[in-house]
N, C-alpha and C positions, 0 to 999 in steps of 0.2 A: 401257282405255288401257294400252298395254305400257308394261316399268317397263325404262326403253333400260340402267339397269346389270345388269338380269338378260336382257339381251336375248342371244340367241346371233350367238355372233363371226358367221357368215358377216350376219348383217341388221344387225349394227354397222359391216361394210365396206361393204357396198352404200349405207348412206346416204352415207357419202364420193361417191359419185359422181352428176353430173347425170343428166337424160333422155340419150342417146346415138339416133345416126340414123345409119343406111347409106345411100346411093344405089346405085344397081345399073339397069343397062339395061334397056326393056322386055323384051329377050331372055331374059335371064338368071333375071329374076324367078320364072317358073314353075320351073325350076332347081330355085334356092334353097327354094322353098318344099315341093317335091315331097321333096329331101334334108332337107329341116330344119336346113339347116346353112351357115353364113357358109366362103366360101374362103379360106384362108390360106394367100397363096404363102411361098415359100423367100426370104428377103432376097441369093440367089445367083442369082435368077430376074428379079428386076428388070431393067429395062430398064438403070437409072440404078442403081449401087451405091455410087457415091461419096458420097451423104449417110450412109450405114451407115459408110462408110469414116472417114467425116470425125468421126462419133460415134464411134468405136475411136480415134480418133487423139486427141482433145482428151479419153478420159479415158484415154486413154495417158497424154498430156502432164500431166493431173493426179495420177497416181498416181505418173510421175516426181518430180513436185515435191515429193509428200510421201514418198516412200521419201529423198529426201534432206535433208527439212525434219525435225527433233526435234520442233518443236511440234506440226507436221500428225502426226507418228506418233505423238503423244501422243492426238490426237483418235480415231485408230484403234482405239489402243489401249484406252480408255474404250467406243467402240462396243464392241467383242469382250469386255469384261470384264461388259459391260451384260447380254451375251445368255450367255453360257460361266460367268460367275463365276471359278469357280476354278480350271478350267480355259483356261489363258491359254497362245496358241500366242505364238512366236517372230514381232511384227509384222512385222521385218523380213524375215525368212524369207517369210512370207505377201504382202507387198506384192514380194518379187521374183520370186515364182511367181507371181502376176498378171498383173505387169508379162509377163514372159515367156510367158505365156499370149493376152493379150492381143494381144503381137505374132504370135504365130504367126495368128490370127485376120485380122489386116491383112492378114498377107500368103499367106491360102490363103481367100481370099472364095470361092471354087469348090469347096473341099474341107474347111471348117469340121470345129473337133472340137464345135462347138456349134450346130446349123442352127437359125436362128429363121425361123418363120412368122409373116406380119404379116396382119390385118383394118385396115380403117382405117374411120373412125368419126369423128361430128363432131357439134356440140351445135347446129350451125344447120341447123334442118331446112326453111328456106323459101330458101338461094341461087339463081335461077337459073344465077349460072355455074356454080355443082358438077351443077345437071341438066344444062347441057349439055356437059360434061365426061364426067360419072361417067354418067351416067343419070336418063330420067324419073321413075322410081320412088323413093319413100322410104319404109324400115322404119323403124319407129319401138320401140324395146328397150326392155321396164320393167325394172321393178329388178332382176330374174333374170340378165340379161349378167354383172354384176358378179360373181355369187355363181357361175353355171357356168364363167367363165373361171376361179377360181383353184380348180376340183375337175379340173384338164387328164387324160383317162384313157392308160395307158400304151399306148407306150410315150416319151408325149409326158412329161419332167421337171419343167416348172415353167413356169408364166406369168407376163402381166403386162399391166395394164389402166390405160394412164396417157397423159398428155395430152401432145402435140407439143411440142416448145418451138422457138422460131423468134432464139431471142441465146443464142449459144456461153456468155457469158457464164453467162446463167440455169442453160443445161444443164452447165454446167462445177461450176457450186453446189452442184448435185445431188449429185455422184457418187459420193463417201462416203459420205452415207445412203443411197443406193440400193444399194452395193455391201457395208457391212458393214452394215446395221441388218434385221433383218428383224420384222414385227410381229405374224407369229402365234406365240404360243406355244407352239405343237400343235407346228409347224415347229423351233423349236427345242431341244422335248424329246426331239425323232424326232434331232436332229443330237447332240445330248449322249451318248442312247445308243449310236450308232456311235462318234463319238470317245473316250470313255472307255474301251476296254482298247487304246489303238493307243497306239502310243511318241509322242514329241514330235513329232517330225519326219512322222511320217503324219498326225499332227490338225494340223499347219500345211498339210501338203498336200491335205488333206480338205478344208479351211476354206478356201484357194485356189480350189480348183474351184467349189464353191458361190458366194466369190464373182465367179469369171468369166463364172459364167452369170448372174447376175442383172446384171453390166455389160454382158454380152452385151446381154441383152432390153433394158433400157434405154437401147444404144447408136442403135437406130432412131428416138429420139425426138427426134432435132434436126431441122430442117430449114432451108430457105432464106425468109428472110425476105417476099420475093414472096409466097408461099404462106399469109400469116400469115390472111389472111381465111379460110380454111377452118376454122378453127377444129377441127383436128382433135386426135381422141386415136386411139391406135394398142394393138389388140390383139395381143399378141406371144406366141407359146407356143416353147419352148425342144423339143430333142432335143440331151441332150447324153452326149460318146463318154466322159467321165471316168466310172470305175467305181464313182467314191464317189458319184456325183450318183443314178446308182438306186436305190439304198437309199432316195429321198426321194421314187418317184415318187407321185405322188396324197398329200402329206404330211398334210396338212390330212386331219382324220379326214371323209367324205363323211354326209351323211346320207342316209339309207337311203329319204327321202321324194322324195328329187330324182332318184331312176330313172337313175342317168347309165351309159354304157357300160362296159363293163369294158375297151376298145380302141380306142382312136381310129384314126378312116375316112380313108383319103387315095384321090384320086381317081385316075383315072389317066395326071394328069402328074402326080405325088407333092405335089399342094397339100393342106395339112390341111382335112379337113372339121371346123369346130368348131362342135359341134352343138347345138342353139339350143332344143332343148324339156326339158321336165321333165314331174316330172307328169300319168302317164298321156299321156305323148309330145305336151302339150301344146304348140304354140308360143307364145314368150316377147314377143308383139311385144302392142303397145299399140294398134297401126293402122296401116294400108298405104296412104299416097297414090301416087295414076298424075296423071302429068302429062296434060292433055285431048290433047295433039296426040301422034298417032302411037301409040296404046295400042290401038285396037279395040277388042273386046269385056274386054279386059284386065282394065280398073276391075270390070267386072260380074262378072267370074270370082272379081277376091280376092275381093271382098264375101262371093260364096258360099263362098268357102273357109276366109273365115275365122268365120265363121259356125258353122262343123263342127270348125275346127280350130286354133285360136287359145284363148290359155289367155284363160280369164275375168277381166273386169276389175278384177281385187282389189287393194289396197293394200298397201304392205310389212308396216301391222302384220298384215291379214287373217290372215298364213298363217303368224306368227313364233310361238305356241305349237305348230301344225304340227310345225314345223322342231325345234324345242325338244324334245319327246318323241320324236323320230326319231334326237338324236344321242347 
């Protein structure tokens, strides 16, 4: 039986999350399978950008209200003192380099200094409206999604693997923890190090950017209430142009067991490949359903594919002393 407080951080986050399911076209399937790797378009490439829009603007509007509220930037300040200690930037300074950050963000959707790539993902894996929307096909992800989304290889900065929210409200809640709290500690002992020989005014603006990009990522995750039954969550990986945000790429120390790239693959309309094996380039899926109409020979191909090439049925403790002596 593993003992979950000696258990290693990356198998302490993945229990945070449920089973997770893609749908994807019969077309596409062989695709995905032959890459080993989920598409992640540019949120600039969207058809529809005004949900991303609308996410920059309500926690615009929040960060407004707390760069002018004492109390809200007391709460700020308590997060930053949480993770820095004694190292304590100028809040206000930081909340008005955000804020201005942010806006530049609104208003250059085509030419981001922060480009996010989105997967989208969803916990029901039997809708027919999402099959005949998205596709016949459904992946089914074990626990491994969780732990390769936050090891993103460069020159991709940082991800994020969290669930839609469909009331301004709820997501307006968030935006504070999302924007100053961060929960690995690896993360920020890698940030303390940069910050500590820089003046005041560079580790305010350090700590800005870091958190622009994490509002950034979780700015995709609102959407319109119609859409609530998809129950989706959204993969999001960051590329961002501030020169304090490299210093942090791949932060989280990698273990050396999960085989992952040293470069992340984009195709050639510049969507990220985010690649989906571990493990002697095992894939990370649980099982492949095809819808009966319109698949062919389809269903009978995964079967054998996955057969050959699909990581073996283990469970999260199987492989946590693995993981354990690897980091």
């Amino acid at each position: 039986m593993t003992n979950l407080s000696q258990e290693p951080w990356p198998l302490k986050m993945a229990r945070n999350y449920p089973a997770l399911y893609h749908y994807t076209h019969t077309e596409s399937l062989k695709e995905l399978l032959k890459s080993k790797s989920l598409l992640a378009r540019p949120i600039g490439d969207f058809s529809d950008t005004d949900e991303y829009i609308h996410g920059l603007k309500l926690i615009q509007g929040e960060l407004t209200k707390t760069w002018k509220n004492e109390n809200n930037r007391t709460r700020v300040e308590h997060l930053l003192r949480s993770l820095y200690g004694t190292i304590q930037p100028d809040v206000q300074q930081v909340l008005g380099q955000v804020l201005e950050n942010i806006t530049y963000e609104i208003n250059n959707i085509k030419s981001p200094k922060v480009k996010i790539f989105v997967s989208c993902l969803t916990v029901d894996p039997e809708s027919e409206k999402m099959r005949k929307e998205y596709g016949d096909c459904v992946i089914s992800f074990n626990f491994m999604l969780p732990i390769l989304a936050y090891y993103p290889p460069p020159p991709i900065t940082s991800s994020m693997l969290s669930r839609v929210s469909y009331d301004d409200q709820e997501f307006v809640a968030g935006v504070l923890d999302q924007g100053f709290y961060y929960e690995h500690s690896e993360n920020v002992r890698r940030q303390l190090s940069i910050l500590s020989p820089l003046s005041s005014n560079a580790r305010s603006e350090a700590i800005a950017n870091w958190v622009t990009e994490r509002l950034c990522l979780f700015a995709p995750n609102i959407k319109k209430p119609k859409f609530k039954k998809e129950k989706e969550w959204r993969l999001k990986s960051a590329i961002s142009l501030y020169s304090s945000n490299r210093d942090l790429a791949r932060s989280p120390h990698c273990p050396s067991f999960f085989d992952l790239p040293e470069t992340a693959r984009f195709d050639e309309n510049g969507r990220y490949l985010q690649r989906l094996t571990f493990c002697e380039d095992k894939f990370i899926s649980r099982g492949i359903s095809c819808a009966a109409r319109n698949t062919g020979d389809l269903a009978a191909w995964v079967q054998q594919w996955q057969s050959q090439e699909s990581l073996p049925r283990v469970d999260i403790n199987a492989i946590s002393s693995r993981i354990a002596m690897s980091l």
